[in-house]
C-alpha positions as CSV (number, residue, x, y, z in Angstrom):
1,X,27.2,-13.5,9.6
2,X,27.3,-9.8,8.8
3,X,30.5,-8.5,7.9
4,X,31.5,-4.3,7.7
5,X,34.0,-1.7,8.1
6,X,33.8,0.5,11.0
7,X,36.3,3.5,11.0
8,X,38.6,1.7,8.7
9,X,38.7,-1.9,10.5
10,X,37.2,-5.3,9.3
11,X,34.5,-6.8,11.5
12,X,32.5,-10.0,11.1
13,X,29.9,-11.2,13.7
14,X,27.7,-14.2,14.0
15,X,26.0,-14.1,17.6
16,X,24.8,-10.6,17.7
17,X,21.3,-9.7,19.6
18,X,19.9,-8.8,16.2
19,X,18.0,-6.3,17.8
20,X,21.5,-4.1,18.5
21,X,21.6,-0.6,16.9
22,X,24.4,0.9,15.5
23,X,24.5,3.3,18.8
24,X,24.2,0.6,20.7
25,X,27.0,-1.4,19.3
26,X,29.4,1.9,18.8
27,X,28.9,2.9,22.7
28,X,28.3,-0.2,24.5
29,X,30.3,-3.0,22.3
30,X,33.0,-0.9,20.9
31,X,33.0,1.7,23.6
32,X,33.3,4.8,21.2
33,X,31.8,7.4,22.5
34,X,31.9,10.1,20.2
35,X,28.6,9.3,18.7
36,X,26.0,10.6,21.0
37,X,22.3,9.5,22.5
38,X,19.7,12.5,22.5
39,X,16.2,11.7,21.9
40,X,17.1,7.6,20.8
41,X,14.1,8.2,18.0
42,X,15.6,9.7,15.0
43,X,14.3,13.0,15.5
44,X,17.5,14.9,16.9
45,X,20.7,14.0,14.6
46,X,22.9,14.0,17.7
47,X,23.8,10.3,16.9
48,X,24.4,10.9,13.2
49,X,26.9,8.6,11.2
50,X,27.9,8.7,8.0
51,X,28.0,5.2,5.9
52,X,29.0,3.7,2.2
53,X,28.1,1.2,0.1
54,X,31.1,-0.7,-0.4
55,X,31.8,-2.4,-3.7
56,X,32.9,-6.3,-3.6
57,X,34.7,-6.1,-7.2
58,X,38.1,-4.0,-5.6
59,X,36.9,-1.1,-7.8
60,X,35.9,1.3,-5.1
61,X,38.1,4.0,-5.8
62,X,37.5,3.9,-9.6
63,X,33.6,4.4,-9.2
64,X,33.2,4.9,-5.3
65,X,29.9,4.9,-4.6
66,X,28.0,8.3,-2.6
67,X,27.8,8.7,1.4
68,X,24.8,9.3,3.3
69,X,24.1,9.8,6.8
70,X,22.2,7.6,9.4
71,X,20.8,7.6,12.6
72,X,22.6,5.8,14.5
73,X,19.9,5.4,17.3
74,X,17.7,3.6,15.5
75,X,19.1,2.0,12.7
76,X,20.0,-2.2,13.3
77,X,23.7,-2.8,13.2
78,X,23.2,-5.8,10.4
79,X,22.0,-2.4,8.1
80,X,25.6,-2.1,8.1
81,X,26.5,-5.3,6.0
82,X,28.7,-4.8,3.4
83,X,29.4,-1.2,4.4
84,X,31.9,1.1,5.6
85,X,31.0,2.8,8.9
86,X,32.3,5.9,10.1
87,X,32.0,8.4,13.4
88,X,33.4,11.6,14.3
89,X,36.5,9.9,15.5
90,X,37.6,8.6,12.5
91,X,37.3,11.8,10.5
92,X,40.7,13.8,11.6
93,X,43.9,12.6,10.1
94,X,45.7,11.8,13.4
95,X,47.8,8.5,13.0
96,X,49.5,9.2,16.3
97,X,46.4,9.9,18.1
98,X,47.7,13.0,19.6
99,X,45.2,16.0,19.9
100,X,47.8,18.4,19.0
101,X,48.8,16.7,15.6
102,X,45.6,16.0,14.3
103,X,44.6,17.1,10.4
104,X,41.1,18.1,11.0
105,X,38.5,17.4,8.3
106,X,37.4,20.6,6.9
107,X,34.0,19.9,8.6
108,X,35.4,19.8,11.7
109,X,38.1,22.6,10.9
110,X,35.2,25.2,9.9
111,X,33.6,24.0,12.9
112,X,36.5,25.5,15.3
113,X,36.8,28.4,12.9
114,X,33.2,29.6,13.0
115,X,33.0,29.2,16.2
116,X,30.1,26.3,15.6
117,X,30.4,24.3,19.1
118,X,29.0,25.2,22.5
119,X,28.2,22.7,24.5
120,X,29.1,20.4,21.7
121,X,26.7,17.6,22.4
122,X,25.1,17.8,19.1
123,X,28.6,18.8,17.5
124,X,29.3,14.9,16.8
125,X,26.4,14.7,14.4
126,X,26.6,18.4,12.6
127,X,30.3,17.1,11.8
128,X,29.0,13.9,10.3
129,X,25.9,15.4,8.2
130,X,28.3,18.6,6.9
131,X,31.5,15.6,6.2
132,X,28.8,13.4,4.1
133,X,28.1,16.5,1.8
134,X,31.6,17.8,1.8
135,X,32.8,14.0,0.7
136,X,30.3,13.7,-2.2
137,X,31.1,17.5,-2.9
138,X,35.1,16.2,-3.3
139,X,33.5,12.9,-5.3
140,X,31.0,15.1,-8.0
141,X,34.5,17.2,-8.1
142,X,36.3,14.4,-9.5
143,X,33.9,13.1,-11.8
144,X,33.3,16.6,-13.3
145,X,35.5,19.7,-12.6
146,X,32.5,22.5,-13.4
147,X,30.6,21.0,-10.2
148,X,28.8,23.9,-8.4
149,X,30.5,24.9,-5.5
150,X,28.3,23.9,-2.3
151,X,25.4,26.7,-1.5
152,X,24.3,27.9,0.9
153,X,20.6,25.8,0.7
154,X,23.2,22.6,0.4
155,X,24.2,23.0,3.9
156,X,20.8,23.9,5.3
157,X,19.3,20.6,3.7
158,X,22.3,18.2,4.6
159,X,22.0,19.8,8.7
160,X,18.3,19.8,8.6
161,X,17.5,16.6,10.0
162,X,20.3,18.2,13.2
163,X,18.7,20.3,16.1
164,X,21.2,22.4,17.9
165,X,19.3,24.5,21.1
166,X,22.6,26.9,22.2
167,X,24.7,27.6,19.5
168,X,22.5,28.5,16.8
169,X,22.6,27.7,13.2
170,X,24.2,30.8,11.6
171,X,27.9,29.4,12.8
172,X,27.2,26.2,11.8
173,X,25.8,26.9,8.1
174,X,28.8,29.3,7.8
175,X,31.2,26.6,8.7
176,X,29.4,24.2,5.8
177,X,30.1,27.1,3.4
178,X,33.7,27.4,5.0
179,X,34.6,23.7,3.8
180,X,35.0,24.0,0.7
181,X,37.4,26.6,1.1
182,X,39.6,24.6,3.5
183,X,40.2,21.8,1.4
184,X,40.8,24.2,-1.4
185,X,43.8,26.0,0.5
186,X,44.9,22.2,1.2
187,X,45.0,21.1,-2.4
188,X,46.8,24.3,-3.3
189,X,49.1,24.0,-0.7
190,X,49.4,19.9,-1.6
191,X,48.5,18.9,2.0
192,X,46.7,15.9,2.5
193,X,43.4,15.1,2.8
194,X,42.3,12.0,4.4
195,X,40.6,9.7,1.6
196,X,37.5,7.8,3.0
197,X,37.0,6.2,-0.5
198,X,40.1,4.0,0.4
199,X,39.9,0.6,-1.5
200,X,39.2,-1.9,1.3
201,X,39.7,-5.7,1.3
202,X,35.9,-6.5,0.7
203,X,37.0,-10.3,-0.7
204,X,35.3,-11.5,2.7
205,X,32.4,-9.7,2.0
206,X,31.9,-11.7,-1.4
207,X,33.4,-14.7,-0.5
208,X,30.8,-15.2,2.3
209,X,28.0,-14.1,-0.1
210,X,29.4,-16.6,-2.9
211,X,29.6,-19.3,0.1
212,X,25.8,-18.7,1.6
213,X,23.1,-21.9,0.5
214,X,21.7,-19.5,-1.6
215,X,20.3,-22.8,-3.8
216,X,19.2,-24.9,-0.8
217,X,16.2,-25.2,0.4
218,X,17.6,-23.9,3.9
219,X,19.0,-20.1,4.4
220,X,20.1,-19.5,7.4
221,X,20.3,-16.1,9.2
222,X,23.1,-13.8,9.5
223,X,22.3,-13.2,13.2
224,X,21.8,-15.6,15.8
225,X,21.6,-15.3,20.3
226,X,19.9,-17.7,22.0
227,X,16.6,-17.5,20.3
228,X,17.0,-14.8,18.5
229,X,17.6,-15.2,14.5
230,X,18.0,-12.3,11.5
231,X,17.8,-13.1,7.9
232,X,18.8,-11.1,4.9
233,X,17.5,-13.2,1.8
234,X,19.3,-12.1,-1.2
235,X,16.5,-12.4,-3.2
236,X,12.5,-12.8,-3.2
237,X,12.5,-16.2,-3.5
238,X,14.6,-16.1,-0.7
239,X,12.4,-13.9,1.1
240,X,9.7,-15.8,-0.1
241,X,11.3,-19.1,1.2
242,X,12.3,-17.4,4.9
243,X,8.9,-15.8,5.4
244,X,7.1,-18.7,4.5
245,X,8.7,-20.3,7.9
246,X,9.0,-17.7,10.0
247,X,5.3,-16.0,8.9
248,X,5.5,-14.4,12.4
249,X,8.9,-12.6,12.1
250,X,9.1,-9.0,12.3
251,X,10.3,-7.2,8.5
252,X,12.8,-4.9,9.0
253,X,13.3,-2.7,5.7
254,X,14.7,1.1,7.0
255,X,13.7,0.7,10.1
256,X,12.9,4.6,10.5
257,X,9.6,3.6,12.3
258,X,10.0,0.1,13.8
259,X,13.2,1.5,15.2
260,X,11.3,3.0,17.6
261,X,10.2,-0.1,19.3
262,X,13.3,-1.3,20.3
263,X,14.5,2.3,21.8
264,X,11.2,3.7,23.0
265,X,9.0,0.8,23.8
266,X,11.9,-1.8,24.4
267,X,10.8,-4.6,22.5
268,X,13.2,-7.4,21.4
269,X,12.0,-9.4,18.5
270,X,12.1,-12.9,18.4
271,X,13.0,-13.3,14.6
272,X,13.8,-10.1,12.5
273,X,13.6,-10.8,7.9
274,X,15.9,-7.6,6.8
275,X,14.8,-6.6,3.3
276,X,18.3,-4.3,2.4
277,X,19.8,-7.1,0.2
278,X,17.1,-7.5,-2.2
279,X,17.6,-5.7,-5.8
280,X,14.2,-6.3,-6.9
281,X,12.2,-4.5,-4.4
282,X,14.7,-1.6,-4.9
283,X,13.7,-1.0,-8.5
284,X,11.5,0.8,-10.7
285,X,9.7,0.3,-14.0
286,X,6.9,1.7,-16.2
287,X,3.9,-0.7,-16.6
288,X,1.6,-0.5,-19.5
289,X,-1.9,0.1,-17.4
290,X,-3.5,-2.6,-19.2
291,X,-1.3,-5.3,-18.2
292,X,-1.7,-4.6,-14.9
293,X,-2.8,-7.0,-12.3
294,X,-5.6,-4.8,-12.3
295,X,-5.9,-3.3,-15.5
296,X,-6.2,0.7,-15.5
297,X,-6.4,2.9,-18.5
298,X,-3.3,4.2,-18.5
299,X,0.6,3.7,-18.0
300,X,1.8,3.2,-15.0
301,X,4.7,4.1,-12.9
302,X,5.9,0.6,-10.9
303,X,8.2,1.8,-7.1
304,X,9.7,-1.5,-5.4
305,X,8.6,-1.5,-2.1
306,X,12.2,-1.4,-1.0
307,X,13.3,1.9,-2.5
308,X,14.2,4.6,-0.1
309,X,13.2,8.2,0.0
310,X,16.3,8.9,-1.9
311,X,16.4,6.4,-4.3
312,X,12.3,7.6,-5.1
313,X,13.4,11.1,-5.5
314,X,15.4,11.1,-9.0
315,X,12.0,9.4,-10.1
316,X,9.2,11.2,-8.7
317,X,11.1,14.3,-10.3
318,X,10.5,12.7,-13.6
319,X,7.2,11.6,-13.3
320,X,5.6,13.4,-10.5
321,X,7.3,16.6,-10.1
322,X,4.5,17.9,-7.4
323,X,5.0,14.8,-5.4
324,X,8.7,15.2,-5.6
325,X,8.6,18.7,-4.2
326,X,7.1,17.6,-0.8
327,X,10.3,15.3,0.0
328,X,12.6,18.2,1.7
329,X,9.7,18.4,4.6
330,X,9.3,14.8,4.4
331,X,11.5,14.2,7.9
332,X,15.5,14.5,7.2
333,X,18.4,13.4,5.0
334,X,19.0,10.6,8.0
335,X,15.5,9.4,7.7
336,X,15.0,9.5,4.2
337,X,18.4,7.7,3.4
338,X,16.4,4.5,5.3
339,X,13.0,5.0,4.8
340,X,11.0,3.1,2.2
341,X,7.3,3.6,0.6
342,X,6.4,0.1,1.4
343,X,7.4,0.7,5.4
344,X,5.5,4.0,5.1
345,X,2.5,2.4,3.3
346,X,3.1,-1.1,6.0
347,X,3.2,1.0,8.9
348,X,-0.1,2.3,8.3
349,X,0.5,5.3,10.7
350,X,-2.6,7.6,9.9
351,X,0.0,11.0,9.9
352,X,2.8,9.4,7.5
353,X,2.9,12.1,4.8
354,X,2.8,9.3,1.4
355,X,-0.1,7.3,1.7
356,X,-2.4,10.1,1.2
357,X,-0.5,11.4,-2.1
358,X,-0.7,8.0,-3.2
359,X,-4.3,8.0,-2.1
360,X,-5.7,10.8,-4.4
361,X,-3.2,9.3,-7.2
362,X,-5.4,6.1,-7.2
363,X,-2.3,4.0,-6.6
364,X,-2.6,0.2,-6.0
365,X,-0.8,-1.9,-3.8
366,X,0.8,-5.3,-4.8
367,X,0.9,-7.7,-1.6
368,X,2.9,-11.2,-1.4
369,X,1.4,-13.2,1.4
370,X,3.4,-17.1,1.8
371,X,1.7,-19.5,2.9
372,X,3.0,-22.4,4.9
373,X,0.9,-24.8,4.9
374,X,1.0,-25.5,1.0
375,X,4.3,-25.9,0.5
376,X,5.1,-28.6,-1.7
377,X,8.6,-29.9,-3.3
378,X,8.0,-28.0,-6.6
379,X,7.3,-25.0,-4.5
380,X,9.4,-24.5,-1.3
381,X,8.0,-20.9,-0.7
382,X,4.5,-20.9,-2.1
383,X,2.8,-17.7,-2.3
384,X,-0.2,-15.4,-3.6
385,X,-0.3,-12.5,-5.2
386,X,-2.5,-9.7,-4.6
387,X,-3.0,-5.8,-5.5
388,X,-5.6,-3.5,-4.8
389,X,-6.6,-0.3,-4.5
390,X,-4.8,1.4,-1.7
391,X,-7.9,3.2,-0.6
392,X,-8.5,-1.0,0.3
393,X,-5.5,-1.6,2.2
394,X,-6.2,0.8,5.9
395,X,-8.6,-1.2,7.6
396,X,-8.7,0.5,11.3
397,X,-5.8,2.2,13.2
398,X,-2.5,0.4,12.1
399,X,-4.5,-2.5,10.5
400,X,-3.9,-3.0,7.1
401,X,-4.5,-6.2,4.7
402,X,-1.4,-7.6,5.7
403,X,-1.7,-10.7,7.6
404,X,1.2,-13.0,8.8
405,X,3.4,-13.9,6.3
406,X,2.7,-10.9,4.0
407,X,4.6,-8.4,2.7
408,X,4.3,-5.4,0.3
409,X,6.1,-5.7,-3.2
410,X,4.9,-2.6,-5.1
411,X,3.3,0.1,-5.7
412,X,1.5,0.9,-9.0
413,X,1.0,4.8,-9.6
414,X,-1.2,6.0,-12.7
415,X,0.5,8.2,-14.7
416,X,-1.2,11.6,-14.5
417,X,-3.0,13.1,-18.1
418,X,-2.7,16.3,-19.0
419,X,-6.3,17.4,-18.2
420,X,-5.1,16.1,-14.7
421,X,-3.6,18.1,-12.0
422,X,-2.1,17.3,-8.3
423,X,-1.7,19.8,-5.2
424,X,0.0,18.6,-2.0
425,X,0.0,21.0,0.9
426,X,1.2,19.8,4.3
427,X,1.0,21.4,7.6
428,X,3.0,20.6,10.5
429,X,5.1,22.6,13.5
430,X,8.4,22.8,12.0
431,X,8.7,23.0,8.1
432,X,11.5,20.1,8.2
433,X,11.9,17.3,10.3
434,X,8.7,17.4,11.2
435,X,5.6,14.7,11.3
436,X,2.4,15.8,9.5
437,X,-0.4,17.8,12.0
438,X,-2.7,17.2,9.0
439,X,-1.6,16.8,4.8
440,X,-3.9,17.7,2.3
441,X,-3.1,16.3,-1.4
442,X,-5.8,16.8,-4.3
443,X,-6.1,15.4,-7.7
444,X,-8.1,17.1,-10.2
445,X,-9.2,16.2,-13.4
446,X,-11.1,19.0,-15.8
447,X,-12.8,18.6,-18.9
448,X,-10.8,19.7,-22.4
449,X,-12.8,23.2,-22.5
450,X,-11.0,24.0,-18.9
451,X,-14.6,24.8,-17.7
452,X,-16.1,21.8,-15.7
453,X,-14.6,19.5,-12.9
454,X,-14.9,16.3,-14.3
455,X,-13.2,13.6,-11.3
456,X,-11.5,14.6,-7.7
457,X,-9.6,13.0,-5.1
458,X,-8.8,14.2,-2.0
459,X,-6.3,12.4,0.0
460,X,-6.3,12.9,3.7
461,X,-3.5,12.4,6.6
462,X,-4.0,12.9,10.0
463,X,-7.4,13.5,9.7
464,X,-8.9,10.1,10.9
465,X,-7.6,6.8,12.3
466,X,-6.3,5.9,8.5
467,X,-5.4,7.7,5.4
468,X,-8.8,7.9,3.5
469,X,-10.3,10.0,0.5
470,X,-12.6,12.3,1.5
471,X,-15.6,11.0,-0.6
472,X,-18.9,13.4,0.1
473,X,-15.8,16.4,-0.7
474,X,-15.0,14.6,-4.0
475,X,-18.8,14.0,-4.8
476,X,-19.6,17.1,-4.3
477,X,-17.0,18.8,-6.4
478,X,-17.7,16.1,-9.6
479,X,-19.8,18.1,-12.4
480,X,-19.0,21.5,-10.9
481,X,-17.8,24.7,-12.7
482,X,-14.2,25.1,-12.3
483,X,-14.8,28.4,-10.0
484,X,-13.8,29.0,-6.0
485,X,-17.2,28.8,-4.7
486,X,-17.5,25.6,-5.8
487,X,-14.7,24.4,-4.0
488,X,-15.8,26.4,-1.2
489,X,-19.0,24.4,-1.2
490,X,-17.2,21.1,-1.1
491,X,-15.5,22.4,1.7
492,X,-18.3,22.3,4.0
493,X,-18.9,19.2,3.3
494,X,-15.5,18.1,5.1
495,X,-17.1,17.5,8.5
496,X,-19.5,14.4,7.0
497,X,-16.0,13.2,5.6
498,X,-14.1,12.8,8.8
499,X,-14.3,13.8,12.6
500,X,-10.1,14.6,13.1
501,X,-9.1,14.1,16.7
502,X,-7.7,16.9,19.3
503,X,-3.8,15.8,19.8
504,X,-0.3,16.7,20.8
505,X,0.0,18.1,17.1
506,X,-3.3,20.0,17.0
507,X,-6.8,20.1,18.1
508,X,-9.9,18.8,15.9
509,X,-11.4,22.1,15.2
510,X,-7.9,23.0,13.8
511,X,-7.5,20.4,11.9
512,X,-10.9,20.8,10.1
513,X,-10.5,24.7,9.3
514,X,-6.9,24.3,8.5
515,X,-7.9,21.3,6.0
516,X,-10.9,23.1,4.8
517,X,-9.1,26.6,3.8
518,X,-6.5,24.0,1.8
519,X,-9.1,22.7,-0.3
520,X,-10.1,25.9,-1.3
521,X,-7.1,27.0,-1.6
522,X,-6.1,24.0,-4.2
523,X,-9.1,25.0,-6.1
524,X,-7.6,28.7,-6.2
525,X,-4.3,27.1,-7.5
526,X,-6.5,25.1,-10.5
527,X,-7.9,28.0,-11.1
528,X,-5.3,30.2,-11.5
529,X,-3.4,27.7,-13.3
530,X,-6.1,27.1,-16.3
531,X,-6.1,31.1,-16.2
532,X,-2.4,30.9,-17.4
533,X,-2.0,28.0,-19.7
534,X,-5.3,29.8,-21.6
535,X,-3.9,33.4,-21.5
């Protein structure tokens, strides 16, 4: 059973096609039509939601936790367990449900005021994506008073995963500056303002969790129709346990890819393992190298395979402040709220824009793979550990190592040394919400003098039918002066690297020069930045 809040009311279902979107079940099931359909792939933001965590200790309003938008199109419905689900409808104040004696959410208020609707099909989801900022704007404001006020590059990230084609974007960013303001002139004027943050009977939620065999050697999914079954294991034992009978089911972390083939290529899975429940593949540590499964000379930083986009972020900052910097034209707030680095390593799509970061960072990839046919009393969910080298994992167009009943636990990133240096440059249509037409990411390492090239790895996306390191580049770069020409040489070597295709995106012989100038350009970047730290 999966149990949520949807605009303020409990539900709890059992027989559920687990397959059912939150679109789906808004429109179809609960016939609110406020949230819209445009391109069913995540790519528009007309069907954007807004969502919380809720809390199952009655302490939401003390420490509420954030908001973050979703798209509704092609995120599962059992995503929603244990959360608090709101649409556009729900945003107004309007307990009589009359038009005309509605309190408008400042989002939707600046809206009308800045003129910020035409045809208003996309309206539904600029409302939601401009409310979720607003909200944890109003939450930061409580916790501390000097909060900046919302900028201008606030609103343009929170609406860029939202495509409008009539109105414009001017009005609408100037209504996401105009928020703020509202609710001001209603706290002044002690109107007020609807709190989403509401402390909601959530007992159910933890009485059914505290009631769930989670000590049997049974678990039994949330979802069942006909057939059809979802699990969400708690833990990775339980994952373990579930995947080690059911080694053919379909694992469902974000969703932000697999999505796509239940909307685009209609395909109903038999038996879905949901990965959102489990702590442990959600956090993060720092590994001594050594220790390693495969020891490596130097610390490592340790990502769960389960942590999203935004969870990563905060970290990569730390650690990896290059890598961090791509993340704004890594898709959209929507999609990176979901998205995970073990789906994007899993899905082994040769354009997604981490594995070849990860690539030239000489990551390794820890696999699980359970094993049914050894299980044994002392070990209901036996299993074998692997990790290799991610330049290992691709094996052919969306083949990886994983095999049925596998699964990705980690990721293990070197930490980079000082004479070490990263460059990412990606290339693609729009500068957000966009998919990769090629991505370029360099590590280079220089000797102490600042004078020689002493290792390289190029990473390459959407250059070949898998991520891969561009080998003959990196050869011939080892050794060399740090000067232009010689990156200019290794450049030339590119074409007995890879042969890129001619696509939707771009054609081959774009590809190559566009990839080509990058490399030299990273080497102008080195270069320049040796220049500076010896000046």
């Amino acid at each position: 059973m999966i149990s949520f809040y949807l605009n303020g009311k409990f539900h709890e279902i059992a027989d559920l096609n687990p397959n059912t979107t939150v679109l789906e079940y808004l429109r179809l099931h609960e016939r609110q039509s406020d949230t819209k359909e445009g391109c069913a792939s995540g790519d528009c933001g007309a069907c954007t939601v807004m969502a919380q965590p809720l809390l199952t200790n009655g302490n939401e309003t003390a420490n509420p936790t954030p908001f973050y938008t979703l798209n509704s199109c092609i995120t599962l419905l059992s995503l929603m367990d244990g959360h608090h689900l709101m649409t556009a409808a729900y945003l107004a104040d309007n307990p009589e449900n009359h038009p005309e004696r509605a309190s408008l959410h400042p989002a939707q208020q600046a809206m009308v005021d800045c003129h910020g609707s035409q045809c208003g099909f996309c309206t539904p989801g600029f409302v939601m994506s401009l409310a979720s900022v607003y909200e944890n704007y109003r939450l930061q404001k409580v916790k501390d008073a000097t909060t900046d006020e919302l900028s201008y590059d606030d609103i343009v990230a929170s609406i860029s995963g939202n495509l409008c084609r009539c109105t414009g974007y001017r009005p609408i960013i100037e209504a996401g500056l105009a928020m703020a303001d509202i609710g001001q002139q209603r706290d002044t004027a002690k109107a007020a303002q609807k709190d989403f943050t509401l402390a909601l009977a959530t007992d159910a939620m933890a009485n059914r969790k505290t009631a769930d065999p989670l000590h049997t050697n049974i678990i039994t999914p949330a979802l069942t129709h006909g057939s059809q079954k979802l699990f969400i294991p708690q833990t990775i034992d339980e994952l373990n346990q579930v995947l080690a009978a059911n080694p053919k089911a379909t694992i469902w972390a974000g969703g932000t890819d697999l999505g796509l083939s239940v909307t685009q290529h209609f395909i109903d899975h038999d038996v879905i393992i949901q990965l959102s429940a489990i702590d442990e593949l959600k956090s993060w540590s720092l590994n001594d190298g050594e220790k390693s499964v495969v020891p490596i000379s130097t610390k490592s930083l340790v990502l769960g395979a389960g942590m999203s986009y935004k969870k990563m972020l905060p970290v990569l900052e730390q650690y990896f402040p290059e890598f961090a910097a791509l993340f704004e034209r890594i898709a959209s707030p929507q999609i990176r709220n979901m998205g995970t680095i073990g789906g994007n390593i899993a899905n082994a799509s040769p354009i997604g824009d981490l594995p070849p970061i990860l690539l030239a960072l000489d990551a390794q990839v820890h696999l699980r793979h359970c094993d049914t046919d050894r299980n044994s009393d002392e070990s209901p969910a036996y299993y074998t550990d692997e990790t290799l080298p991610l330049s290992e994992f691709f094996l052919d167009y969306k083949k990886t190592k994983l095999r049925a009943g596998s699964y990705v636990v980690a990721i293990h990133i070197p930490l980079l040394q000082d004479n070490q240096h990263l460059f990412i440059h990606k290339i693609s249509k729009r500068y957000e919400d966009d998919i990769s037409a090629c991505l370029l990411a360099a590590r280079l390492d220089i000797s102490v003098d600042g004078m020689t090239i002493e290792n390289v790895k190029f990473g390459l996306g959407g250059m070949a039918a898998i991520p891969l390191l561009a080998t003959k580049s990196q050869q011939a770069l080892i050794g060399q002066p740090l000067t232009v020409a010689s990156f200019e040489k290794a450049a030339q070597m590119l074409p007995m690297d890879v042969s890129p295709m001619t696509d939707v995106r771009a054609s081959r012989e774009y590809r190559m020069h566009v990839v080509q100038r990058l490399l030299i350009k990273c080497g102008k970047q080195l270069v320049a930045e040796v220049q500076t730290i010896s000046a």
